[in-house]
C-alpha positions as CSV (number, residue, x, y, z in Angstrom):
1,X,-70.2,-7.1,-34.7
2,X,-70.5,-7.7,-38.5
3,X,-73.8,-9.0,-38.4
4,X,-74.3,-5.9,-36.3
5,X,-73.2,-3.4,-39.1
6,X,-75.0,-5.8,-42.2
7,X,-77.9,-4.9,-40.2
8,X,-77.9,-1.4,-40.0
9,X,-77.2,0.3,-44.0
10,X,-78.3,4.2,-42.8
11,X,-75.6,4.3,-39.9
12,X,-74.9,8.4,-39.3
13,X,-70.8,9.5,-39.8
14,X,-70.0,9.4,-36.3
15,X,-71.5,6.0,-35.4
16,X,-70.3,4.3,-38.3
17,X,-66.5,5.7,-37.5
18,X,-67.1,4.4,-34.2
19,X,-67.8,1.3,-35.4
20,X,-64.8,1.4,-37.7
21,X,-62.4,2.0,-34.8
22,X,-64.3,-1.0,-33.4
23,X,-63.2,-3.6,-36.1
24,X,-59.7,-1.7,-36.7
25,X,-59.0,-3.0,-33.1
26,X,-60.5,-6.4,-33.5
27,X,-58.5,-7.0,-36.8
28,X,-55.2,-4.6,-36.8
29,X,-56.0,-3.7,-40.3
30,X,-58.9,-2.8,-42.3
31,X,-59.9,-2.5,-46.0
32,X,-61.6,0.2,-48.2
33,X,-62.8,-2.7,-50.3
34,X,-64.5,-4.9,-46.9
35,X,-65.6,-1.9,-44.9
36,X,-68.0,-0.9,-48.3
37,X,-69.5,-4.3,-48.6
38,X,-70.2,-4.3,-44.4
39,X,-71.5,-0.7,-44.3
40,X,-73.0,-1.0,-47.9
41,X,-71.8,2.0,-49.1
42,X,-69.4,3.7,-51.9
43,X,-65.6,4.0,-51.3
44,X,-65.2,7.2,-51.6
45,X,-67.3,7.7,-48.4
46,X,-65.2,5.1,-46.5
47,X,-62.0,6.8,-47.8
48,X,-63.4,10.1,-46.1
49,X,-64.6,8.0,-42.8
50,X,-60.4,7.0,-43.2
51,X,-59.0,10.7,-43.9
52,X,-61.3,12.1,-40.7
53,X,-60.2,9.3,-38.4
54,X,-56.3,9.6,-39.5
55,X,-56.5,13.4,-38.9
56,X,-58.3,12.7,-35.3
57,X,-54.7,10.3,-34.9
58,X,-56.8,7.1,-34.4
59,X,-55.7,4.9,-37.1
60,X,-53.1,5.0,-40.1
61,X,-53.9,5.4,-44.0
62,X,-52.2,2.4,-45.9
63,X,-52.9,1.1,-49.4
64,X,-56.2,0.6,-49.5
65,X,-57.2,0.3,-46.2
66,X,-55.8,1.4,-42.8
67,X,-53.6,0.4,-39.7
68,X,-54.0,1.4,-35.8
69,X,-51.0,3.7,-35.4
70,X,-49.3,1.8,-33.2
71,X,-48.6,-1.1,-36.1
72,X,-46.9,1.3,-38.5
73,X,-43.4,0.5,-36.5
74,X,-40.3,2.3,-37.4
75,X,-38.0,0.6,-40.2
76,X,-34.6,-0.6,-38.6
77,X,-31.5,-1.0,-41.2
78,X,-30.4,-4.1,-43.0
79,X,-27.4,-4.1,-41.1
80,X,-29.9,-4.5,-37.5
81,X,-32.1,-6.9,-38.8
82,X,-29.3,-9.4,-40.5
83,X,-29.0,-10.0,-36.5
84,X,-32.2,-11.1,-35.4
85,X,-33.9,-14.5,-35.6
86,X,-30.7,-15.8,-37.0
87,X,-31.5,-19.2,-36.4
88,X,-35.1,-19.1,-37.4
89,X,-34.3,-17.5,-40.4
90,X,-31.1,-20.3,-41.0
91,X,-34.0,-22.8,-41.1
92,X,-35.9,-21.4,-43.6
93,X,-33.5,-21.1,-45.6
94,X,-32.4,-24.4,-45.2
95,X,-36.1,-25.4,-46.6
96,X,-36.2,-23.5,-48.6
97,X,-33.5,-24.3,-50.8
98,X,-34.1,-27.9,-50.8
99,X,-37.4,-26.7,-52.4
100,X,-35.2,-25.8,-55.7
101,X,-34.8,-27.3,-58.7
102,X,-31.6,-26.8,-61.2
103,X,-32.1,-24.4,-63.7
104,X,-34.7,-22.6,-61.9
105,X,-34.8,-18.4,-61.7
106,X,-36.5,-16.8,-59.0
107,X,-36.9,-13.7,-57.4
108,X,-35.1,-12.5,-54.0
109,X,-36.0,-9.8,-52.2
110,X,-34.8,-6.9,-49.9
111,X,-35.4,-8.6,-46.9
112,X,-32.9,-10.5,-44.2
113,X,-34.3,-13.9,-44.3
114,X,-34.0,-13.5,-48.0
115,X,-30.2,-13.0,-47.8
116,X,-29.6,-16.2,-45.7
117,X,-31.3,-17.9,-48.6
118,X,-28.8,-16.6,-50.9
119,X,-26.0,-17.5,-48.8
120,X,-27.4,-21.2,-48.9
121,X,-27.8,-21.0,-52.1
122,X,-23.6,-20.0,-52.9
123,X,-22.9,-22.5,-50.0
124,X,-25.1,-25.4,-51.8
125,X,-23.3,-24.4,-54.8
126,X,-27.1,-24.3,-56.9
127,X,-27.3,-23.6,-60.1
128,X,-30.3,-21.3,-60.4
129,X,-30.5,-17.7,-61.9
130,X,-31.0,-15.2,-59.3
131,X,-33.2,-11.9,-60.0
132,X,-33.0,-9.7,-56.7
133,X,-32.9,-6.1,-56.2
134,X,-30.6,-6.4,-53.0
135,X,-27.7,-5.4,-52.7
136,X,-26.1,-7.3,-50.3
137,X,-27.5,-10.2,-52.0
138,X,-25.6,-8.9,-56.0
139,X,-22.4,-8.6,-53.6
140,X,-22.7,-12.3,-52.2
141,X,-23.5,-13.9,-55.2
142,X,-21.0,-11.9,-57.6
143,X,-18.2,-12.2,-55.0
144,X,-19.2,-16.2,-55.1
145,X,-16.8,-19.0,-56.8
146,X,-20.2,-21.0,-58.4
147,X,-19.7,-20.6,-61.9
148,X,-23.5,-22.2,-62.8
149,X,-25.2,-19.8,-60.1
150,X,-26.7,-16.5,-62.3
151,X,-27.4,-13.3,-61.0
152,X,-29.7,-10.4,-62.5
153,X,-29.6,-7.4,-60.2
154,X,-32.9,-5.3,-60.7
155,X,-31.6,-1.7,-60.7
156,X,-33.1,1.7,-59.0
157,X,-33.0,4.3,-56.9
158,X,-31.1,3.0,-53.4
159,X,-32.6,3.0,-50.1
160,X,-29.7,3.3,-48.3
161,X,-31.5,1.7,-44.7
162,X,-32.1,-1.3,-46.8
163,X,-29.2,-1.5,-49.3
164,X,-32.0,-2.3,-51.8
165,X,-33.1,-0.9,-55.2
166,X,-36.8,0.6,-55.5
167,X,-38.8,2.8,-57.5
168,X,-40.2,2.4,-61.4
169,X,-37.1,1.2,-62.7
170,X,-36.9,-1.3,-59.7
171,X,-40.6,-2.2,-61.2
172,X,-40.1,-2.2,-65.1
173,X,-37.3,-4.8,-64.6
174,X,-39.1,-6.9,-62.7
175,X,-41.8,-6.9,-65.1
176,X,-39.8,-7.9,-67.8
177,X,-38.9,-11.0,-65.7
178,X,-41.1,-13.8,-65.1
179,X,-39.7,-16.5,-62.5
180,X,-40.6,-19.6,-60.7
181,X,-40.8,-18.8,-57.8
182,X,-40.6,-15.8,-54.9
183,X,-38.9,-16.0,-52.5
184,X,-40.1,-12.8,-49.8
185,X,-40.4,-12.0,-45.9
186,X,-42.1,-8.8,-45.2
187,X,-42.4,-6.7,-41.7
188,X,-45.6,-8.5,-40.2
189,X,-48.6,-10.3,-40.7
190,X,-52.0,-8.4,-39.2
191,X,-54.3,-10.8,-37.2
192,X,-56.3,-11.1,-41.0
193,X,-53.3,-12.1,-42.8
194,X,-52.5,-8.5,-44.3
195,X,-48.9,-8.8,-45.1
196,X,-47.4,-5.6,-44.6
197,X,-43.9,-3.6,-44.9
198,X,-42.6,-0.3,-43.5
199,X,-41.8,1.4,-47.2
200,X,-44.4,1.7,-50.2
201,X,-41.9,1.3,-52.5
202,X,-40.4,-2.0,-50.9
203,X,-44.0,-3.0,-50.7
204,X,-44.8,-2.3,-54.8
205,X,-41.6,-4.2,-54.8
206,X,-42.6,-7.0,-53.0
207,X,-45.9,-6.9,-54.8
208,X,-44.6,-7.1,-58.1
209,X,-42.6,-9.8,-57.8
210,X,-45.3,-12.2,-56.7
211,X,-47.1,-11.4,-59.6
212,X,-44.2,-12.0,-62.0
213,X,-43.5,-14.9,-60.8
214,X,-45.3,-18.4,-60.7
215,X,-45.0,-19.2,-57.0
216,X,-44.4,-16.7,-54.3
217,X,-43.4,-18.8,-50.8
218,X,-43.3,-16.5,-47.6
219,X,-40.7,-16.4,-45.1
220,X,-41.9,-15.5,-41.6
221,X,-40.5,-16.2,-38.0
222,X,-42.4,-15.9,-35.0
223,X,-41.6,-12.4,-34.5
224,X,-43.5,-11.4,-37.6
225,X,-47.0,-12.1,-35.8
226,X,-46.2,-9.3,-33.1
227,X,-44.7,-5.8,-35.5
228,X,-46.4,-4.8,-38.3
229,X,-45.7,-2.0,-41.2
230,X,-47.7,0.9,-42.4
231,X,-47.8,-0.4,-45.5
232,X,-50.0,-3.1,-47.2
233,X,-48.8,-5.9,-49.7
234,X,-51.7,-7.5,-50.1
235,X,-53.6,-10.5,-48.2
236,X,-51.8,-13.5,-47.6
237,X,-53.7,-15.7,-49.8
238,X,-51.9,-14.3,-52.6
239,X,-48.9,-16.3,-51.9
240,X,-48.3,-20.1,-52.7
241,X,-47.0,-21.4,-49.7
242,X,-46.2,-19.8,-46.1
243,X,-42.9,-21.4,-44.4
244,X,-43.3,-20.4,-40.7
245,X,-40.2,-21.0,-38.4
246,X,-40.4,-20.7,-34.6
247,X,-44.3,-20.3,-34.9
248,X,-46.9,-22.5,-32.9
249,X,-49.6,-25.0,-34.5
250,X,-52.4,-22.2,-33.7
251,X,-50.7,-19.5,-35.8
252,X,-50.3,-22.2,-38.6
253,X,-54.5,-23.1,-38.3
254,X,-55.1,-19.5,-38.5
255,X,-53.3,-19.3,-41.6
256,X,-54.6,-22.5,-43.1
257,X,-58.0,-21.1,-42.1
258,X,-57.2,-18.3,-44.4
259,X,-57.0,-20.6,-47.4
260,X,-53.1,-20.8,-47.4
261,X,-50.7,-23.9,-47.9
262,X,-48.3,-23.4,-44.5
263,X,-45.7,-25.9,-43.4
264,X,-44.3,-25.6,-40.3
265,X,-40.4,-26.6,-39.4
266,X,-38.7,-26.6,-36.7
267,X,-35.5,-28.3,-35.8
């Protein structure tokens, strides 16, 4: 099909949206930036081939691209989601704190799997600074008896659903932090490896702190594959390493495909 649009640059509105749709199904999620180079024209008109086709209620806008509608999933509460995958997400903890070293600050975020890495931190006893703007995670680490464990809770406005600081506070702290390394999950990964969250302001989150810091790992069970959010982060090749827990070997070569480092565990 891409060879199909390359081939064609004077494509008329309707055809082109057509086309659009076409990919949008293929992939899950589209760009403003790769749908110019394909169709060979300015973003502005892809943003307006966007707008028509999100009024028509046949895709979803997202940062700098779109989503079918049926990706952008409804955002359940911390509470719900501490609940699911429990083991899967036990495991990756498990890995990765062993990938810690003392004396080491990094950055936790909002999400579940996050939270059981923060409990294996306390448990492990680490001594690490923690930067996080979660708070369950402030709670467990202030409330823990490990005197060489640091914590630095990033403030903001609360989302109550997530129990997590956002907005430009949330963002100026984090950049005046710099860590070594991120520690993140996010809602889902789109078939080409758009890493996505319900919220835009836990996604600017997200997206800040793998910038601020020097390695940003990613979390993700198998479930993240099959949900996605409105919302893009940014493609997965941003990060440094993908841990995938209760995934098979084909997701992981699609990923490596991608130009990622991904380890798989399992137990």
């Amino acid at each position: 099909m891409i060879d199909q649009i390359r081939s064609s640059t004077r494509t008329l509105p309707e055809e082109r949206r057509r086309q659009i749709l076409e990919l949008l199904h293929r992939r899950g999620s589209i760009t403003v930036a790769e749908l110019g180079q394909l169709f060979r024209i300015s973003p502005m008109t892809i943003r307006r081939d966007l707008d028509a086709l999100e009024r028509a209620g046949q895709l979803k806008r997202t940062h700098g691209g779109a989503i079918l509608p049926s990706f952008a999933q409804h955002e359940d509460s911390f509470a719900q989601r501490l609940e699911r995958a429990v083991e899967a997400k036990e495991l990756l903890a498990e890995i990765a704190a062993a990938m810690l070293n003392p004396g080491e600050a990094i950055f936790l975020d909002s999400s579940t799997t996050a939270y059981y890495l923060a409990r294996r931190i306390v448990n492990l006893g680490l001594a690490i600074t923690i930067a996080t703007n979660s708070l369950p995670i402030m709670e467990l680490v202030a409330s823990s008896q490990v005197p060489q464990l640091e914590l630095i809770g990033i403030g903001g406005a609360l989302r109550k659903l997530t129990l997590s600081f956002v907005g430009q506070r949330t963002l100026a702290d984090i950049a005046s932090l710099y860590a070594d390394k991120t520690f993140f999950s996010v809602k889902g990964v789109t078939p080409n490896g758009n890493l996505t969250d319900p919220d835009a302001q836990e996604a600017d989150v997200k997206r800040a702190m793998i910038e601020q810091s020097r390695e940003a790992i990613l979390l993700v069970d198998g479930t993240k594959f099959q949900q996605y959010g409105l919302h893009i982060i940014g493609q997965v090749k941003v990060v440094s390493q993908v841990l995938l827990a209760d995934t098979s070997e084909e997701r992981a070569a699609e990923l490596r495909a991608m130009g990622v480092q991904v380890r798989r565990i399992w137990r």
